[in-house]
VMD Tcl script that draws the C-alpha trace (Angstrom):
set ca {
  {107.93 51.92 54.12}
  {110.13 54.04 56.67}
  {108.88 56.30 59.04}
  {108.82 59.82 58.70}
  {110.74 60.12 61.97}
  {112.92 57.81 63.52}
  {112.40 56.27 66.55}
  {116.08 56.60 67.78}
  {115.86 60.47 67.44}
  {112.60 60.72 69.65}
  {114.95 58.12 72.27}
  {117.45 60.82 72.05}
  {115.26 63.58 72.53}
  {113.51 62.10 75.28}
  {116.62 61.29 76.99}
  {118.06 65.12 76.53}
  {114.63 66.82 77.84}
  {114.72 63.86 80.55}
  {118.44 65.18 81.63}
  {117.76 68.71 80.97}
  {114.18 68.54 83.42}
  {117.11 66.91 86.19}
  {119.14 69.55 85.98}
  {116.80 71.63 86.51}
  {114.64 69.94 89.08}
  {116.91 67.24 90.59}
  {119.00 69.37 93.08}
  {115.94 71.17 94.52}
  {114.04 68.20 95.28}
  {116.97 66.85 97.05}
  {117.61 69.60 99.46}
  {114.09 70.06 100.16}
  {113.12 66.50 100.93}
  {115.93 66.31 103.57}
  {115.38 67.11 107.26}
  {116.24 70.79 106.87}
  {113.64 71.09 103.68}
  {111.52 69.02 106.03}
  {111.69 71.57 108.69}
  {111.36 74.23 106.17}
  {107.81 73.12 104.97}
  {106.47 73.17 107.95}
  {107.83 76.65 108.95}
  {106.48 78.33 105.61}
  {102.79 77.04 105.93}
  {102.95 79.22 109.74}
  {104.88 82.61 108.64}
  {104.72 82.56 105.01}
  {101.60 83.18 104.81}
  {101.03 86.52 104.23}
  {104.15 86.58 101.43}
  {102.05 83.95 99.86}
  {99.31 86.37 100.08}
  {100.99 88.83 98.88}
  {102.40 86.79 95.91}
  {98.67 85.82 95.11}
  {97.52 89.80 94.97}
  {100.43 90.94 93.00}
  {99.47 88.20 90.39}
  {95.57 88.73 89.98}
  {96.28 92.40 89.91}
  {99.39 92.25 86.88}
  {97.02 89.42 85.14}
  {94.14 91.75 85.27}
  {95.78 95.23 84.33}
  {97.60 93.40 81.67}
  {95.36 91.46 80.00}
  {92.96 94.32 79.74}
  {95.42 96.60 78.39}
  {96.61 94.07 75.47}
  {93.23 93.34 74.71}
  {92.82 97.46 74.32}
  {95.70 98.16 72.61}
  {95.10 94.74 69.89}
  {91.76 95.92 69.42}
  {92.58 99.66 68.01}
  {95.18 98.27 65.42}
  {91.78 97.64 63.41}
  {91.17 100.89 63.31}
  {92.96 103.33 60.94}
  {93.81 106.42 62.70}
  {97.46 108.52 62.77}
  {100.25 107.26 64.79}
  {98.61 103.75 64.38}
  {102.24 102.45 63.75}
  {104.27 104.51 66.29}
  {101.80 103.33 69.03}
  {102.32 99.79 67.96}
  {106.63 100.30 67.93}
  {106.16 101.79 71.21}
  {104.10 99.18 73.01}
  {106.62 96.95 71.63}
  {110.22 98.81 72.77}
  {110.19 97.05 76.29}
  {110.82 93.95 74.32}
  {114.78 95.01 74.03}
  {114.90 96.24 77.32}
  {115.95 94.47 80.47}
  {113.53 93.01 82.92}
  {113.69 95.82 85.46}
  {113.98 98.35 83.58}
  {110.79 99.65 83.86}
  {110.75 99.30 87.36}
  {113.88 101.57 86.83}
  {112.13 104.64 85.43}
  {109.42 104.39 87.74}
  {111.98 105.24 90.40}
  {113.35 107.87 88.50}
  {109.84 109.26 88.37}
  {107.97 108.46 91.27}
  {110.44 107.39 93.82}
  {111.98 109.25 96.76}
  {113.80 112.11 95.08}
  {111.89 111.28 91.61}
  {111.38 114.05 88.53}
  {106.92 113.92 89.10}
  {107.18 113.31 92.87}
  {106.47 116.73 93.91}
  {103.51 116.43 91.87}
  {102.05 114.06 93.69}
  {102.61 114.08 96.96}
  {100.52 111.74 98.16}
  {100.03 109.67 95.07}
  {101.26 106.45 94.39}
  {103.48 104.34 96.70}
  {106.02 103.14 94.17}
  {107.79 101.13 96.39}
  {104.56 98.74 97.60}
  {102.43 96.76 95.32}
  {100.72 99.26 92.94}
  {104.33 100.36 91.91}
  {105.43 96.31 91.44}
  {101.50 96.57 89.89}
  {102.63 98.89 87.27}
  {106.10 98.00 86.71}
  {105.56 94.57 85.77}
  {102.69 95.13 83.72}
  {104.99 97.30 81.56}
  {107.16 94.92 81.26}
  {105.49 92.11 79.87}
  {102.62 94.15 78.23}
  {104.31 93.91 74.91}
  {103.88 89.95 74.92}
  {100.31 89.74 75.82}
  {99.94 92.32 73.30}
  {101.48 90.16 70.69}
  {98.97 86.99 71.87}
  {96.36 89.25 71.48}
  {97.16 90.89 68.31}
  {97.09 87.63 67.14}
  {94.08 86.69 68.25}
  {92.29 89.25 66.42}
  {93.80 88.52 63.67}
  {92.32 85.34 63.72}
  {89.11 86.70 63.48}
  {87.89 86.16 59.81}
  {86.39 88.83 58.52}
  {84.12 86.97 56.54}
  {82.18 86.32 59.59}
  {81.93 89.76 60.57}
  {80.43 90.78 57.16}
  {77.91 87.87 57.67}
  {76.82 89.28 60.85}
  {76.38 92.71 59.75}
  {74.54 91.52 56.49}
  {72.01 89.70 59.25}
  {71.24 93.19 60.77}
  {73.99 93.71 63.21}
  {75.38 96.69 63.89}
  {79.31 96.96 64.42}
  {79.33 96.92 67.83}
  {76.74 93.68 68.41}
  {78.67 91.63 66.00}
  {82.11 92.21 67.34}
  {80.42 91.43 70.63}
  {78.51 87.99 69.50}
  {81.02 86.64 66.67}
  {84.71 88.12 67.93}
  {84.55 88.48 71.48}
  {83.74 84.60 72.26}
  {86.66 83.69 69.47}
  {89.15 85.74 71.67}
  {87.69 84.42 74.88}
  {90.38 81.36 75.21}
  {93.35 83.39 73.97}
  {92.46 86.34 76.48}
  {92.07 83.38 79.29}
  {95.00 81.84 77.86}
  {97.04 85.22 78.23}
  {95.44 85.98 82.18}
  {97.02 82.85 82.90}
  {100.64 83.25 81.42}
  {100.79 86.71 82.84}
  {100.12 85.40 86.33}
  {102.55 82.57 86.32}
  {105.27 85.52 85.06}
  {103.92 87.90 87.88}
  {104.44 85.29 90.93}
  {107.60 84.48 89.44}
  {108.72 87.72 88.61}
  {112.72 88.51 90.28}
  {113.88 91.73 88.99}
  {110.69 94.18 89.71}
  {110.63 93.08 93.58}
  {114.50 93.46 93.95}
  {114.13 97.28 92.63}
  {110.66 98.57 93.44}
  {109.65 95.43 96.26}
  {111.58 96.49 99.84}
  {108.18 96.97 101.72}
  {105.90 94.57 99.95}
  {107.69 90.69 100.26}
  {106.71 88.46 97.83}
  {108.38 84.87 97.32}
  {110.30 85.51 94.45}
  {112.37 87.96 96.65}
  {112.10 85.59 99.97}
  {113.60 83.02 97.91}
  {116.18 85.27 96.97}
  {117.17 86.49 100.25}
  {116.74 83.04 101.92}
  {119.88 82.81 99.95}
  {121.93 85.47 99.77}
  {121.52 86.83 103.38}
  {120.36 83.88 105.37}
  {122.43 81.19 103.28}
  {119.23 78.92 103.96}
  {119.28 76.87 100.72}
  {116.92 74.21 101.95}
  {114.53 76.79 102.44}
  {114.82 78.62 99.02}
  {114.65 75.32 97.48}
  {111.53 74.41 99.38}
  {109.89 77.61 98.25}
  {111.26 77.50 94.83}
  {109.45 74.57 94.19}
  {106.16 76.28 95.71}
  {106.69 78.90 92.92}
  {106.57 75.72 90.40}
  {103.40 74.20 91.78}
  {101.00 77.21 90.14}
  {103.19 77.54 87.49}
  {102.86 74.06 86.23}
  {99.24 73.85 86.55}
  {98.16 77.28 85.53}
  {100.66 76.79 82.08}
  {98.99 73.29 81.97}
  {95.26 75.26 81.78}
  {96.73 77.57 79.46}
  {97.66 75.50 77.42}
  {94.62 73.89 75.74}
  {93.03 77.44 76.09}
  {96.04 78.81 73.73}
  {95.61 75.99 71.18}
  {91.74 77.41 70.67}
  {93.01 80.59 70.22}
  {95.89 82.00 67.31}
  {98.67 80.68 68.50}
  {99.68 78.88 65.19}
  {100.78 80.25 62.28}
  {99.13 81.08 59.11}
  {95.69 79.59 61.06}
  {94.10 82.48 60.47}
  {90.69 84.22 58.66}
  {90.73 86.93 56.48}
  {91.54 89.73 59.01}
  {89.25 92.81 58.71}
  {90.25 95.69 56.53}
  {90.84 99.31 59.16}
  {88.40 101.41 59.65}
  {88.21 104.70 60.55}
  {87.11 104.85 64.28}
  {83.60 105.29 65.56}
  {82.88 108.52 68.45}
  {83.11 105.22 71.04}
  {86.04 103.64 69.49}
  {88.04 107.29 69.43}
  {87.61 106.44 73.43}
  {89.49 103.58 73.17}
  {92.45 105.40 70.55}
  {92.64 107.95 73.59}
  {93.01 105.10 75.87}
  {95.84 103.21 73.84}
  {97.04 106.65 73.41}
  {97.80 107.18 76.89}
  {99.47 103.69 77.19}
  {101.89 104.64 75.11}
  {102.57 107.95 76.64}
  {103.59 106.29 80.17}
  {105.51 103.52 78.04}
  {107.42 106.80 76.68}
  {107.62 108.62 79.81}
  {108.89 105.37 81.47}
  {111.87 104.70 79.33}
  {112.74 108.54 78.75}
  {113.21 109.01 82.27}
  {115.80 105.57 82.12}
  {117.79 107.19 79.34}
  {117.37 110.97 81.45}
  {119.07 109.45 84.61}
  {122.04 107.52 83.02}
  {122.83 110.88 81.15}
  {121.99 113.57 84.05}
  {124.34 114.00 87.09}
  {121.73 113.49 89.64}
  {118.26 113.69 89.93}
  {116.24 116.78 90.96}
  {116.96 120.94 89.78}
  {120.66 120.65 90.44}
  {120.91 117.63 87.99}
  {123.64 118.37 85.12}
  {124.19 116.49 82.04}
  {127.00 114.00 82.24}
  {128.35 110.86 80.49}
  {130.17 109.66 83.50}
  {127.52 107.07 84.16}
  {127.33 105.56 80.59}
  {131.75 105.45 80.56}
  {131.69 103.86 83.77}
  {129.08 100.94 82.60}
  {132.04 99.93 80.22}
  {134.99 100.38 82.20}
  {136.60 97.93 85.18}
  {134.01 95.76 86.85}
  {130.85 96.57 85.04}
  {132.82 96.27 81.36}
  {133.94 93.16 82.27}
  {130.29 92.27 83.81}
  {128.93 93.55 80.18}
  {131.58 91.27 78.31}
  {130.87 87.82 80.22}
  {127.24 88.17 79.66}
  {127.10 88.87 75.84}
  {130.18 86.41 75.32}
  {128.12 83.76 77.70}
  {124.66 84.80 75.79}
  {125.98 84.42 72.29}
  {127.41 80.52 73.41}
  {124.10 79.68 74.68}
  {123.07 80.20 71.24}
  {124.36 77.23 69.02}
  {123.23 74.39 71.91}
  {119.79 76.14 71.98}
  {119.89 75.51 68.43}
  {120.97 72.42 67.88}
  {118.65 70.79 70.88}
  {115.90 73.12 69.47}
  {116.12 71.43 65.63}
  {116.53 67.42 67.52}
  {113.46 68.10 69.41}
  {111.32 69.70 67.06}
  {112.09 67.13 64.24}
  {111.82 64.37 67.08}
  {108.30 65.94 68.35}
  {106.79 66.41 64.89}
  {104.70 63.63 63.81}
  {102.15 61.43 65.75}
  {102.75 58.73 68.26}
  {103.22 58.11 71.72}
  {107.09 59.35 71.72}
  {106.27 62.35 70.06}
  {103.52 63.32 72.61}
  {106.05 62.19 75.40}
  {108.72 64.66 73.45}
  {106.22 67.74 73.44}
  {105.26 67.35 77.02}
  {108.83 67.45 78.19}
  {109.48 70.13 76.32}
  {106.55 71.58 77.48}
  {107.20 70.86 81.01}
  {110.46 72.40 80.93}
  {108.82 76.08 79.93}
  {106.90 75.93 82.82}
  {109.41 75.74 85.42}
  {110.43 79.13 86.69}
  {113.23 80.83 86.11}
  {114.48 81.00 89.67}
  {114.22 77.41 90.03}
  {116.20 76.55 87.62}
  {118.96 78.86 88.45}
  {118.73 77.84 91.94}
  {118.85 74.41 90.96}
  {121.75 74.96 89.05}
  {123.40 76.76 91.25}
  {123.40 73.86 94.10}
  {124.56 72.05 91.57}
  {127.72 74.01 91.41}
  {127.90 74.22 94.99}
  {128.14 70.54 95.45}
  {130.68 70.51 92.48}
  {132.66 72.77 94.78}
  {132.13 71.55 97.57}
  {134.02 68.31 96.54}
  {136.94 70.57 95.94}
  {136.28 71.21 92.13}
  {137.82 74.71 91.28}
  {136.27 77.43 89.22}
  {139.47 78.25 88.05}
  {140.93 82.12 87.90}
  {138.11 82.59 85.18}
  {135.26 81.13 87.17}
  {135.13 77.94 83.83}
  {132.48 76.21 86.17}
  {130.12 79.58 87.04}
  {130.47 79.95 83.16}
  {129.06 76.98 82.04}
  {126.66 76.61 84.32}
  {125.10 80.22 82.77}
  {125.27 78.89 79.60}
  {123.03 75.77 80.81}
  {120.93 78.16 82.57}
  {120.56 80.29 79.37}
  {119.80 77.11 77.64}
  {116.81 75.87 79.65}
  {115.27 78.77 79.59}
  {115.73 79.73 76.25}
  {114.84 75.63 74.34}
  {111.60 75.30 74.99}
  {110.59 78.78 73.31}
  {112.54 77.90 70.28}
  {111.32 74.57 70.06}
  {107.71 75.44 69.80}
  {108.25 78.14 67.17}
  {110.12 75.07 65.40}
  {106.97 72.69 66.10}
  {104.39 75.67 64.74}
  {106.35 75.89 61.62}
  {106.61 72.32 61.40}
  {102.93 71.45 61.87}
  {101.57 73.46 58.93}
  {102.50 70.89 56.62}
  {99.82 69.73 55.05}
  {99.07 65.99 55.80}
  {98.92 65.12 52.10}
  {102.49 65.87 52.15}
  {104.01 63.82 55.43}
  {101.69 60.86 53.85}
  {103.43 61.38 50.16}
  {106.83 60.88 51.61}
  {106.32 58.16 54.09}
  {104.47 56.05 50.67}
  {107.84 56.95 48.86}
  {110.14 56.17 51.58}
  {112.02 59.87 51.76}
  {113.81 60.06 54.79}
  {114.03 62.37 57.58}
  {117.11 63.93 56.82}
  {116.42 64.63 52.74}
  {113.02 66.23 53.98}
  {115.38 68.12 56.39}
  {117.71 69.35 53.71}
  {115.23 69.80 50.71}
  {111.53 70.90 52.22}
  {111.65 71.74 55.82}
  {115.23 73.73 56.12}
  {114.14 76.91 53.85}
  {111.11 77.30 56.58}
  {112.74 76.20 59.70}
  {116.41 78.44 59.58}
  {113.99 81.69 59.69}
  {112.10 80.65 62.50}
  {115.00 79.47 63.79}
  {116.98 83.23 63.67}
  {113.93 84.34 65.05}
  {113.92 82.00 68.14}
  {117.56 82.51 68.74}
  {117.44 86.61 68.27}
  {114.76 86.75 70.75}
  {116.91 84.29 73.04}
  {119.31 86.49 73.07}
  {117.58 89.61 73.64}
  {115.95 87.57 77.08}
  {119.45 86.30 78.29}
  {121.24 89.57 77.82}
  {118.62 90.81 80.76}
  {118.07 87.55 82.61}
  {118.38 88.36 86.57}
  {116.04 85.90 88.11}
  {117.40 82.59 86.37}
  {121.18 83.81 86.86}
  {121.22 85.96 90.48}
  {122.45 82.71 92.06}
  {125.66 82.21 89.84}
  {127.32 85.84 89.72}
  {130.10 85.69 91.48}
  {133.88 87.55 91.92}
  {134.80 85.98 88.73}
  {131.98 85.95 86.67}
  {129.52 88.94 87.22}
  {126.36 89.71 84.81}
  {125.49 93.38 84.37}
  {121.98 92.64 84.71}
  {122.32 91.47 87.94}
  {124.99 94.20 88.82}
  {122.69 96.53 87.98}
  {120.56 95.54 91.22}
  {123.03 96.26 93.14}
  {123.75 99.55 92.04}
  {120.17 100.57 92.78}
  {120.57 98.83 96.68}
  {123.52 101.08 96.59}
  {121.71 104.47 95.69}
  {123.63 105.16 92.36}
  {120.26 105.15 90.18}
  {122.44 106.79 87.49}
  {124.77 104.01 87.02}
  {121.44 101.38 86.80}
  {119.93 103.59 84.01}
  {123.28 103.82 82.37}
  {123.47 99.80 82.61}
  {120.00 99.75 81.12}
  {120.56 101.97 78.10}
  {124.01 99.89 76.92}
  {121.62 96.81 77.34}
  {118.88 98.17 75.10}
  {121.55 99.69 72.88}
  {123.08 95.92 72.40}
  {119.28 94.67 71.90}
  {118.42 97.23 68.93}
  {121.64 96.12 67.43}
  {120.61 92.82 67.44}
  {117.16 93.39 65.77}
  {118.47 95.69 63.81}
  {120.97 92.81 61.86}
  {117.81 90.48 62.57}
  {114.58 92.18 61.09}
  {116.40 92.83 57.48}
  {118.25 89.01 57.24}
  {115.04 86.74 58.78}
  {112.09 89.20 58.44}
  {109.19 90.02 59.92}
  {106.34 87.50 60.99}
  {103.95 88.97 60.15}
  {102.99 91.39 58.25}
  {101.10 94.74 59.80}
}
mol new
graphics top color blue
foreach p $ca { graphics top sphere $p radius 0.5 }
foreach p [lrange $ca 0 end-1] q [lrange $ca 1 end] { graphics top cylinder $p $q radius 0.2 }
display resetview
């Protein structure tokens, strides 16, 4: 009798997470447990303090906003009311968008010389933390959205019906039989937000100049002050919540919907109640700013200059794809679109290699695991020391920068494995038991199960993982600011510096080809893998 899954894949497995969670750990726990990390330790208990406090408020407030507002906007997609589907395609568009783009129209809007600015005069301070508040809750709205759409659809309906039957009105039994269902996904959610908030790169660098937070410190302990013992040092302070609060999130997330096809009966729409009309208003008005948002993006990289004199233009939108910035826009799709085959071969070994039960498979899903948690600046500044050393012993980049290249792509593939690999896993764990037991009595081995029974599910959920892969590396900034260089630039992270510069215009313009690239892509995606789920 042969096992399901062989023991030499889970070695090999174990052995790629184990070199991947080096790479992307190793370098920074060097430099900081030298004397100059030493040194650095001490110094960021005495004046980092208030940029940890900072960090702290900027996460309970995103966490809060965010949470709340997915858990509104899940809630009205049971009810059956007009524009139902447009609300839920908005809510959803900053999925294609980069990471700072948000942050982006709220400049155009609210900022110094912004379109609603004389409208509020004294209104909010876009550059402090309610602007970083707003901006990043935006942004990452549509995935807690998502976990929370799910979650109510895990809500059998069947239970709802009972409760009603029993004398409760609509209202009570949503509040006694669905609410505590959707407690650990909602907690689950708070938490992921948080760790995403503190980590967060691209919303400081455009909206975060008066309020410091260590995302940007780290940043700028490296680019101005060259102090990479001290960004490595608070790198890995970054890590320490992010670690533990995924680690609490992720029990909490396994209570909740977070597999597929785990799911009740969902309840059939209804048409809203006078309260619940509150709550389309609400969700309403969501999308409105989501709308406003990204319409002032696509205004500025097609208007001359912002304010009455402002004259429509294309300038902004040729220059994205011409010199500099076209090259910038080449060598991060060409360098996104090689990430993609690794991430899917490692993905398929270490899903297959993680399925089952056993003590290696529990060891494979906790690497794989652990290597999700890690930030995204600490493994691009980890990676980037790694390059420095490389260079430092006299190994050239070459006139095409072959090193700064492949280190992206290895950047783009940490971040991008572990996401993949638990779609895989989800797919892979609905097999009924009856099944796995069937082949191990009949001896079928892993790779005929491969071919015959598990490909058909997995290569969907596969295009999925890698689509959406590419849709977060195309507007990566945090994971790749380190590696840009003269020879290999990012537009993403180009884009940054236009806004340092002042040329809004040419950020928004940046933006837009971005977005444009990322409707492309789920455009050729959506009609070949299809949907998830069904609305």
């Amino acid at each position: 009798m042969r096992a399901t899954v062989p023991g030499t894949l889970r070695v090999l497995a174990l052995g790629v997470l184990g070199g991947l969670l080096t790479l992307a750990l190793g370098p920074c726990l060097r430099w900081a447990m030298g004397d100059e990390g030493r040194r650095a330790m001490l110094s960021t208990t005495a004046w980092q303090a208030p940029v940890l406090g900072n960090t702290l408020v900027l996460g309970v407030g995103q966490a809060v906003l965010v949470t709340w507002l997915a858990g509104l906007l899940a809630a009205v997609q049971n009810l059956c009311f007009p524009g139902r589907r447009l609300l839920h395609i908005v809510v959803l568009t900053p999925l294609v968008t980069p990471a700072w783009t948000m942050a982006l129209g709220l400049v155009m809007l609210l900022g110094n010389s912004g379109l609603l600015r004389s409208l509020m005069p004294g209104g909010l301070d876009v550059y402090g933390l309610p602007g970083l508040v707003l901006a990043g809750s935006l942004q990452v709205l549509p995935f807690a959205y998502l976990a929370m759409l799910a979650a109510e659809r895990s809500v059998d309906a069947q239970l709802l019906d009972q409760a009603r039957m029993l004398g409760l009105d609509q209202k009570r039994a949503r509040r006694q039989v669905a609410w505590p269902r959707l407690l650990p996904a909602t907690a689950a959610t708070a938490l992921v937000v948080f760790v995403e908030a503190i980590t967060d790169l691209a919303n400081p660098a455009v909206l975060g100049g008066g309020y410091p937070v260590l995302a940007s410190r780290v940043h700028l302990a490296v680019s101005a002050e060259y102090d990479l013992a001290g960004a490595a040092m608070l790198a890995l302070l970054l890590a320490v919540p992010a670690l533990l609060l995924h680690l609490a999130a992720r029990p909490l997330g396994g209570r909740g919907r977070f597999r597929l096809l785990r799911s009740g009966t969902p309840a059939p729409r209804h048409v809203p109640s006078p309260g619940e009309w509150s709550m389309v208003f609400l969700a309403g008005l969501v999308g409105l700013v989501q709308v406003l948002v990204l319409g002032a993006v696509l205004l500025g990289s097609v208007a001359s200059s912002i304010g009455v004199d402002a004259q429509p233009t294309t300038a902004y939108l040729r220059q994205a794809l011409r010199g500099a910035h076209g090259e910038a826009f080449g060598y991060g799709l060409l360098l996104a679109l090689l990430a993609l085959p690794v991430t899917g071969t490692a993905a398929m070994v270490i899903a297959l290699a993680a399925h089952g039960r056993g003590r290696l498979a529990r060891l494979v899903r906790m690497a794989a695991w652990s290597l999700g948690a890690l930030p995204g600046l600490l493994v691009g500044l980890s990676v980037m020391l790694v390059v420095h050393t490389a260079q430092g012993h006299k190994w050239s980049g070459g006139p095409f920068g072959w090193v700064t290249a492949v280190a992206i792509i290895m950047v783009h593939v940490l971040r991008s494995l572990p996401a993949v690999v638990t779609a895989l896993l989800a797919r892979l764990d609905l097999e009924p038991r009856v099944t796995r037991d069937a082949a191990r009595l009949h001896g079928v081995g892993l790779w005929r199960r491969l071919r015959v029974h598990w490909w058909p599910q997995l290569a969907p959920e596969l295009g999925r993982g890698l689509c959406t892969s590419l849709l977060r590396t195309l507007g990566a900034v945090g994971s790749v600011v380190f590696l840009t260089n003269s020879h290999v630039g990012l537009l993403s992270v180009r884009a940054l510096t236009e806004v340092d510069a002042g040329r809004v215009g040419a950020a928004c313009a940046m933006a837009v080809w971005l977005a444009a690239v990322g409707c492309l892509v789920l455009a050729v995606c959506h009609p070949v893998l299809g949907a998830r789920e069904e609305d």
